[in-house]
Each structure stands twice: as structure tokens, then as C-alpha cells.
C-alpha positions in Angstrom: 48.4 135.9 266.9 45.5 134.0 267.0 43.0 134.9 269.9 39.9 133.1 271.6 37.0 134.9 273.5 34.0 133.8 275.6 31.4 135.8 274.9 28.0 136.1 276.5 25.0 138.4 275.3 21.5 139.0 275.8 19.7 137.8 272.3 17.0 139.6 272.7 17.8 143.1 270.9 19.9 141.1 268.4 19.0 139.8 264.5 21.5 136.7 265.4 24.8 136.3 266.3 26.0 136.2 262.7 26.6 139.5 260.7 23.5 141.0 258.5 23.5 144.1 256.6 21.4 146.9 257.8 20.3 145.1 261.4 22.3 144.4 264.6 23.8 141.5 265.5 26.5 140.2 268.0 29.2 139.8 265.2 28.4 143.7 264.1 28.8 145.0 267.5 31.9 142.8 268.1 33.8 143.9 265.4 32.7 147.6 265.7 34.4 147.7 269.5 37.5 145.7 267.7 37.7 148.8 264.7 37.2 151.2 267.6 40.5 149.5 269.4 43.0 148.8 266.7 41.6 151.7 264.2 40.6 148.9 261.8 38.5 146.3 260.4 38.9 142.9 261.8 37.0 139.8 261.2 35.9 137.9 264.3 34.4 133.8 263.7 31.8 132.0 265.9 31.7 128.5 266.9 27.9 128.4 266.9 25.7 130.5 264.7 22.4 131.3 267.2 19.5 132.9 265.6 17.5 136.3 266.4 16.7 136.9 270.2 18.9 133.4 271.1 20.8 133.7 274.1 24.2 133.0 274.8 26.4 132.4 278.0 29.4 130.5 276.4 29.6 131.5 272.7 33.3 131.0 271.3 34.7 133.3 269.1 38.3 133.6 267.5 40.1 136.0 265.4 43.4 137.3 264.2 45.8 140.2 265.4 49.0 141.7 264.2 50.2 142.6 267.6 50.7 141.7 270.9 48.1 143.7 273.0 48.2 142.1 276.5 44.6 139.6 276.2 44.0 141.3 280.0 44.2 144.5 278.9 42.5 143.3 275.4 39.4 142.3 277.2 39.0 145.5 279.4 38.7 147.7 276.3 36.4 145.0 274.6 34.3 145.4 277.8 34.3 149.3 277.7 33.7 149.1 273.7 30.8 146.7 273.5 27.3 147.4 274.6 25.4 146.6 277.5 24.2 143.4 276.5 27.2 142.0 274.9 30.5 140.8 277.6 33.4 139.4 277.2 34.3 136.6 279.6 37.4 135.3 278.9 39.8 136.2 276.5 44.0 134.2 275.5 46.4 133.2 273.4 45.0 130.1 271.2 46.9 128.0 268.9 47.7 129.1 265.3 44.8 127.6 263.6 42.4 127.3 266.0 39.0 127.4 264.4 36.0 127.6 267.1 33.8 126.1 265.3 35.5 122.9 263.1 37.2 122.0 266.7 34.3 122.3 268.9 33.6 118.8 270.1 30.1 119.4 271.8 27.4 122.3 272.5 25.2 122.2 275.1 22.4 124.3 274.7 19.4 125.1 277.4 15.6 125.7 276.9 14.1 127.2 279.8 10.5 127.0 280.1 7.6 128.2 283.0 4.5 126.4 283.5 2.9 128.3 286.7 -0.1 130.0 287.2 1.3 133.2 285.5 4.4 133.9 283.5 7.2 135.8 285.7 7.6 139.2 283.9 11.0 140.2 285.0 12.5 137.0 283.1 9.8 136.9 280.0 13.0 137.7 277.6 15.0 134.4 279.1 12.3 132.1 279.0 9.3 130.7 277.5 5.6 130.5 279.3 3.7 127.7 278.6 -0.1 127.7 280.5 -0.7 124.8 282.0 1.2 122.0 284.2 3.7 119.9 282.5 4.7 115.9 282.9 8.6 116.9 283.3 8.9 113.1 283.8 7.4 112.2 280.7 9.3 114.9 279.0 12.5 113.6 280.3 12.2 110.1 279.1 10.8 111.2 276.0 14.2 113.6 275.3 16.3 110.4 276.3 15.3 108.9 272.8 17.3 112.0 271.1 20.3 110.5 272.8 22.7 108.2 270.2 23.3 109.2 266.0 20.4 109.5 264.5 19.2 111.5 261.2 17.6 114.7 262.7 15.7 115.7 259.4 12.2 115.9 261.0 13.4 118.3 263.3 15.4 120.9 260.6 14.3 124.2 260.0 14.0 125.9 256.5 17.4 127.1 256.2 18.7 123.8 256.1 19.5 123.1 252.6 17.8 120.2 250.7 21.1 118.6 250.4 22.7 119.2 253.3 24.0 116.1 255.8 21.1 116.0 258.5 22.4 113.4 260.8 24.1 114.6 264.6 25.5 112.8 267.4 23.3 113.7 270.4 25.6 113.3 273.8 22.9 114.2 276.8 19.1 114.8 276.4 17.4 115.4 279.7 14.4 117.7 281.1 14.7 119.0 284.8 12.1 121.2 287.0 12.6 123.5 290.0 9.4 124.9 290.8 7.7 126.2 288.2 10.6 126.4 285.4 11.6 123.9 283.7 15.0 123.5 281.5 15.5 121.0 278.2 18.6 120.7 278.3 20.5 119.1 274.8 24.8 118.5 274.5 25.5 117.3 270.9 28.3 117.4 268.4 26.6 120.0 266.1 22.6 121.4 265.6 20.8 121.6 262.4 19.1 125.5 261.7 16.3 125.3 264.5 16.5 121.8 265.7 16.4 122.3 269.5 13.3 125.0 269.2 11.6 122.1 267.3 12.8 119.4 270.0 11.9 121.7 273.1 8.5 121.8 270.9 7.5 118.2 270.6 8.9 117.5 274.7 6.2 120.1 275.2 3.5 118.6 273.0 4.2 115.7 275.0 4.3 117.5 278.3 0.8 118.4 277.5 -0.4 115.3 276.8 -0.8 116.4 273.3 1.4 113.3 271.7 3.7 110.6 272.9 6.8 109.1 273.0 5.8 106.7 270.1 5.0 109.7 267.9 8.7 110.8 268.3 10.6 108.1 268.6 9.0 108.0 265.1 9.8 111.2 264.3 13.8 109.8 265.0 13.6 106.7 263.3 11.6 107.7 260.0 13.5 111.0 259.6 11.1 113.6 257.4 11.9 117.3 256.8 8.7 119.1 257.8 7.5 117.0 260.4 7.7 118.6 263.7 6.1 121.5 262.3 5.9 123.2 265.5 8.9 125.7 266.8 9.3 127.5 270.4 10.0 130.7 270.6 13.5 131.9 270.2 13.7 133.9 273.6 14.3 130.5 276.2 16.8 129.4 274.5 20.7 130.0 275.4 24.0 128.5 274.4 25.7 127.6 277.6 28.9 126.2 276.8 31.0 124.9 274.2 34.1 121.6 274.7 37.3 121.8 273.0 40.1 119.3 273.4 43.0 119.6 275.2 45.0 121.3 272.5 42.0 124.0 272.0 41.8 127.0 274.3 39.9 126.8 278.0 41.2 123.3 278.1 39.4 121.5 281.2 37.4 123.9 282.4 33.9 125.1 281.6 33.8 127.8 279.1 31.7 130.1 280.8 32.8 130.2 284.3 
């Protein structure tokens, strides 16, 4: 039986979501509640691999049983199993097959940033201070040219191999402000290793008044690996949510609600 979970988790404490010997990670802690449940090893997949101290709200995750423990009761013991910065949200019955991250349509993704007079310590894990005030308009209308299929190579971190395809299908691109916090948000088919951390950096460069929309629309139209050099810190970052199809599980409705 093939199973789908939401699963949401504080990044902070976390070497990714992906397993790595020797240092903890969401996947590790996952399948350490599932060996603790069913008295063996079982293998859990992610649609979206989120690096160290990435948050997540609407991560999908799948994987394989031999019997038919009620998904309910299924997610209670995951809930009592995991630790306190890992939950499952929703938990059923997917279709045989059903890989999270090959039939993910879209990921949206949120940087969250602060530009007050003083960062906010109770939410310094979830967010990203930046001294000084920001042009959220300019930032916004600068993210707007991410929008469309472009080649995203400028904006690829190291672990992107040198031959690897480097061009995405960006849905939505916007920057909105309440206050003093700000959020990036990006939707897109798929995300190259550290892409939106090197985005959210440029919007801010340009925020600043440090660069302009010229400089990265050129960034977008002469694609170079190793030319937005700069890269946000991992902590304001969090997946919120990822679309399946009708035929894939949590069909129309948000993932994390």
C-alpha cells in the first residue's frame, strides 16, 4: 500500500531534509519513528530536497507498507514517534505508483525577511534580518521578471552538476510587506540546488539600491553559473506547499491546511 504524508518541521536543528550519515535530518528521524512502529526498516521519499536549517510547512513524502494500519491511527503513532520539531499533517491512501516528487506539478516556496529597526528575536530562526529599509515595490517588479521559462544557471548553487539541465518554469514571483517583514514568495515547476536563496539575494541587493532590475533581467537572459554570487541565509526560507493533479493525493486542496 502506497502511502502519502504532509510533513512539516522546523529546519533549524536539521542537516536537510535528505538522509546523511552521522548528522540529523528529517528523513533520519522519519524513518526512525516508522522502524519504531512496524519493528523495521522502511524507506520514506521526498518531493523536495530542502537543505540544512530550511523550513518546511508542506513537504510531501511517500512510502511503502505491507499492511493495512488504519492512516488515522498511522499518523497518531508518527506524531508520538517523531520529535518536537518534526509533525505529521496529513497522512492516506495514494495511488500505486505515486512518486512525490516526479508528479509534483509546482512548489511554492517563501523567504521571509525583516527590515525594522531591530531584528525580532523570538522569530530570528524563521526569518532573515536585513538593516535597513527596503523598496518592496522595486523588489516586486524586479521578481516579476523570474516569471516565464528561462535558463536559471546564474542563480545555481555548487551542487548543481556541470551538466545538469538548468532551465525551470517559474509560475508566480512576487514580494509582499506587512510592517516590517517582508516575504519573496516563488511557485515553480522545480528549483535548481540554492536557487531561491540566491533570488531572495539579488531582490535584496535591489531592495537596497545596491543593483537594478537591468542587472538581473541580465542575469535571466545571459544565464552564467557563478553570477549571483551572493546567497541568504538558509533559516527564512520554508517550503509551503506542493500541487499534484487530480489523480495525485490531496487533490484540490492546499497541502498544508
Amino acid at each position: 500500500m502506497r502511502l502519502a504524508l504532509v510533513v512539516e518541521y522546523d529546519g533549524a536543528d536539521f542537516h536537510g531534509s535528505q538522509l546523511q550519515e552521522g548528522v540529523r535530518t528529517v528523513q533520519g528521524e522519519l524513518e526512525g519513528a516508522l522502524s519504531r512502529i512496524y519493528g523495521r526498516h522502511l524507506r520514506v521519499a521526498f518531493a523536495s530536497r530542502t537543505d540544512a536549517g530550511v523550513h518546511a510547512l508542506g513537504q510531501v513524502a511517500a512510502l511503502d507498507v505491507e499492511d493495512e494500519l488504519d492512516p488515522c491511527t498511522l499518523q497518531r503513532a508518527l506524531n508520538f514517534h517523531t520529535p518536537v520539531d518534526i509533525a505529521i499533517r496529513k497522512l492516506q491512501v495514494a495511488r500505486k505508483g505515486f512518486d512525490p516528487r516526479r508528479d509534483a506539478l509546482n512548489r511554492e516556496y517563501v523567504y521571509r525577511l525583516r527590515d525594522g529597526e531591530a531584528p525580532h528575536p523570538l522569530y530570528r530562526s524563521m526569518e532573515f534580518y536585513v538593516r535597513g529599509p527596503l523598496d518592496e515595490g522595486l523588489m516586486d517588479e524586479t521578481a516579476r521578471q523570474f516569471v516565464g521559462s528561462h535558463d536559471f544557471a546564474s542563480f545555481a548553487g555548487p551542487a548543481t552538476p556541470k551538466d545538469a539541465a538548468t532551465s525551470r518554469d517559474v509560475f508566480d514571483a512576487r514580494v509582499t510587506r506587512e510592517s516590517d517583514r517582508l516575504e519573496i514568495r516563488i511557485v515553480a515547476n522545480a528549483f535548481l540546488h540554492q536557487q531561491i536563496r540566491r533570488m531572495a539575494a539579488v531582490l535584496v541587493e535591489v531592495g537596497r539600491g545596491r543593483m537594478d532590475r537591468d542587472e538581473v533581467a541580465e542575469m535571466v537572459g545571459n544565464p552564467t553559473k557563478g553570477t549571483a554570487s551572493k546567497l541568504l541565509e538558509p533559516r527564512g526560507l520554508c517550503l509551503m506547499s506542493i500541487e499534484y493533479g487530480p489523480e495525485g493525493p490531496f487533490a484540490g486542496q492546499p497541502a498544508y491546511n
